[in-house]
N, C-alpha and C positions, 0 to 999 in steps of 0.2 A: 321066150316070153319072160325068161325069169331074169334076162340079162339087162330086157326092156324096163322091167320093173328096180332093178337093181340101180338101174342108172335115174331112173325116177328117185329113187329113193334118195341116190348120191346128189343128184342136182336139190334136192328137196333140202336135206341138210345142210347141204353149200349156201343155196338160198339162207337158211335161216341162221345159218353162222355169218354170213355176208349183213343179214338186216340185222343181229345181235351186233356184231361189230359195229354196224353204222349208230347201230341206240345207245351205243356205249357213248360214241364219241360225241354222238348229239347231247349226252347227259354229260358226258365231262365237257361240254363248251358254254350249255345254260348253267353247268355249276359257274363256271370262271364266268360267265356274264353276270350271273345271281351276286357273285362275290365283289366284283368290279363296282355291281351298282349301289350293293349296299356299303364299300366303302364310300364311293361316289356321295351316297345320300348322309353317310356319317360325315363328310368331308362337308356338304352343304350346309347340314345343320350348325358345324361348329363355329361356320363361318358368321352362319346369319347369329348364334348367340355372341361371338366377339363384336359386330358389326351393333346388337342392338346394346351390348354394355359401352362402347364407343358411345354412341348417341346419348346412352343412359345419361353417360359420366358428361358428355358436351352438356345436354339439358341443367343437370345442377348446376355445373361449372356458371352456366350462363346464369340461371337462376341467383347463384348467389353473387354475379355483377351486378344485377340488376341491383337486388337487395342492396349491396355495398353503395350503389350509386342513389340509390332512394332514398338510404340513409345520411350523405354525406353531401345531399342536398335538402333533406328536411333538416338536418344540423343549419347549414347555411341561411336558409332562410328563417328557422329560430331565433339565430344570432341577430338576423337584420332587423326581424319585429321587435327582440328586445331593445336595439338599439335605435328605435324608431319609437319603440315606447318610454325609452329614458330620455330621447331627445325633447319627443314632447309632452314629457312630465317636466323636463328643467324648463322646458317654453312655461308652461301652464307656473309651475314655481313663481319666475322671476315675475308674472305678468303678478302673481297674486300677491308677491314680494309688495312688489313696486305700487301695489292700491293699496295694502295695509300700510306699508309706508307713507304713502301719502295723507291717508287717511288720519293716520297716529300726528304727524307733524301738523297739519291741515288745523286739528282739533284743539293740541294743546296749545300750537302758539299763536300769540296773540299775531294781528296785522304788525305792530311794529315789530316784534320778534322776526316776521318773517324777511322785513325788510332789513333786517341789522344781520339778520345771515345772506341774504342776496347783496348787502353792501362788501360784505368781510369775502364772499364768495370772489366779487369781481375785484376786489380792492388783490387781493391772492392771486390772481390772474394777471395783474400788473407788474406785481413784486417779481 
């Protein structure tokens, strides 16, 4: 009986020396998987923070084309209303020129005055 129990005992220890060994290796394999995954996950993050400074910096980049291009079309078309606004202030000028003009000569000279400058005008036209 005591040989019966003896070998109980050995198989008993065997056993739990066999399940010790197996929980050893199962904990040294979820370490290396533990460690695997949190590089894995350290590797992921760094990615996604490179990826979204990538976008960050494309987003300005674009933003300040935009800006470049808004501003270098609101210059443009500055330039064209000013020079749409000098074209027609010199219209409006000469129109107003040309009635005080008339208006001045109209007044002071007499009808023959007017005629003795329309004769010398065409007479000059001849010469």
């Amino acid at each position: 009986m005591m040989a019966k129990r003896q070998d109980k005992i050995t198989g008993d220890l065997d056993y739990a020396d066999k399940a010790k060994s197996d929980a050893d290796k199962l904990l040294a394999q979820r370490q290396s998987e533990l460690q695997n995954t949190q590089a894995e996950a350290v590797s992921i993050v760094n990615t996604a923070k490179a990826n979204g400074q990538k976008q960050s910096k494309a987003i300005v980049e674009a933003a300040h084309k935009d800006a470049a291009d808004l501003k270098t079309k609101a210059a443009a078309e500055i330039a064209q209303s000013k020079q749409d606004a000098l074209n027609g202030a010199r219209d409006q000028v000469a129109d107003l020129s040309i009635t005080i003009a008339s208006k001045i000569i109209g007044k002071e000279l007499k009808a023959e005055d007017q005629q003795t400058l329309i004769d010398d005008y065409i007479k000059g036209l001849g010469d």
